[in-house]
C-alpha positions in Angstrom: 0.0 0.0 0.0 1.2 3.5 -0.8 1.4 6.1 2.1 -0.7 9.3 1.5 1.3 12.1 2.7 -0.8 15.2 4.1 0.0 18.2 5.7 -2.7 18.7 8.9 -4.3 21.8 9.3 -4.6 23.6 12.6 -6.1 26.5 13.3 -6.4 28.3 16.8 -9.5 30.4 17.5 -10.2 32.3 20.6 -13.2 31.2 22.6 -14.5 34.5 22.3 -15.3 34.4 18.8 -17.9 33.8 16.2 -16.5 30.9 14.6 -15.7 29.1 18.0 -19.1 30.0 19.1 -20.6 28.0 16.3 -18.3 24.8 17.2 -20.9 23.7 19.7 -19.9 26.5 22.3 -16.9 25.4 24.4 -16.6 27.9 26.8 -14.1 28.7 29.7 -15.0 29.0 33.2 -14.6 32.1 35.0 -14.1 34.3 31.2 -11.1 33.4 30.5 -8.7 29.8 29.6 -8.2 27.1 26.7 -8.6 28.7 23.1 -10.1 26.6 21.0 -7.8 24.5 18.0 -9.2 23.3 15.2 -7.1 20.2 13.5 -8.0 19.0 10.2 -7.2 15.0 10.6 -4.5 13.2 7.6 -3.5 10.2 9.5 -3.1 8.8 12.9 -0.3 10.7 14.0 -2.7 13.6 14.7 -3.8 11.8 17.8 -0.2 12.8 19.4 -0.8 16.9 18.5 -4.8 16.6 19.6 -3.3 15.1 23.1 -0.8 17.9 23.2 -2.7 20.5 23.0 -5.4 19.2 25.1 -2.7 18.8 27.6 -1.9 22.6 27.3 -5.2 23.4 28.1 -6.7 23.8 25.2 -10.0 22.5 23.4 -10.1 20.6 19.9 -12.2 20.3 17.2 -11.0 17.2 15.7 -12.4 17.0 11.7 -11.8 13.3 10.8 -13.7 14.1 7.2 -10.9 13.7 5.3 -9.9 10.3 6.5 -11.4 6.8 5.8 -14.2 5.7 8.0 -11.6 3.2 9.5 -9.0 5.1 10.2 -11.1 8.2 11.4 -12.7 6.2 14.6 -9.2 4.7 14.8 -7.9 8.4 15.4 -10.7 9.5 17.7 -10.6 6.2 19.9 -6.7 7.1 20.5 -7.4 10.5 21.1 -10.3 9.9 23.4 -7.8 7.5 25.4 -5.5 9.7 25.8 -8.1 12.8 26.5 -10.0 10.8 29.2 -6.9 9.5 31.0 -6.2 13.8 31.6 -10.1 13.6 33.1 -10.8 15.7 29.7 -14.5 15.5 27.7 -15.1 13.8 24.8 -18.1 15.4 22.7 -19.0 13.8 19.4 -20.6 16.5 17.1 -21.0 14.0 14.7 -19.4 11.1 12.6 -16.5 13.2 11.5 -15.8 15.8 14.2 -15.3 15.7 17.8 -14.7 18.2 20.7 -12.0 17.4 23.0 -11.6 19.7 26.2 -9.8 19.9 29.2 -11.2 19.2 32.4 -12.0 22.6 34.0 -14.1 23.8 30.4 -17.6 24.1 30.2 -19.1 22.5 26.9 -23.1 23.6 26.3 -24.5 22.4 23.0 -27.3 23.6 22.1 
């Protein structure tokens, strides 16, 4: 099989703003904390930056939409293994995107 080589995307929005807002509403406690990443998945080494950054204190939108079925509940099981043993939340949005936050952020959905 050949490899498929793929740069993943990240991109870093603050809580505060419009496009966060309309990732399901992660919000800080107290006004302030975690911004909010966004990483567009390409392979399974993306779990090891998703953990990172949760680590840091940050919330991620994981987009799995590029990635084969397989491998994109692969990804989020190791992510979600890695999240969970931090006490961090694991919100599925849907089949291709998932909210990982730290333990001390509020998540409301609407």
């Amino acid at each position: 099989m050949g490899s498929q080589t793929c740069d993943s995307q990240q991109e870093r929005l603050p809580l505060g703003s419009t496009a966060a807002a309309a990732s399901c509403g992660a919000q800080p406690l107290a006004g302030h904390g975690p911004a909010l990443s966004v990483v567009h998945a390409c392979g399974i080494t993306d779990a090891f930056e998703v953990i990172r950054v949760v680590r840091a204190n940050q919330a991620v939108l994981l987009n799995c939409s590029q990635l084969t079925s397989r491998l994109g509940s692969r990804l989020i099981d190791i992510c979600s293994g890695g999240v969970c043993a931090m006490d961090g939340q694991v919100h599925r949005i849907s089949s291709d995107l998932v909210l990982f936050a730290p333990a001390l952020t509020r998540v409301a959905c609407a």
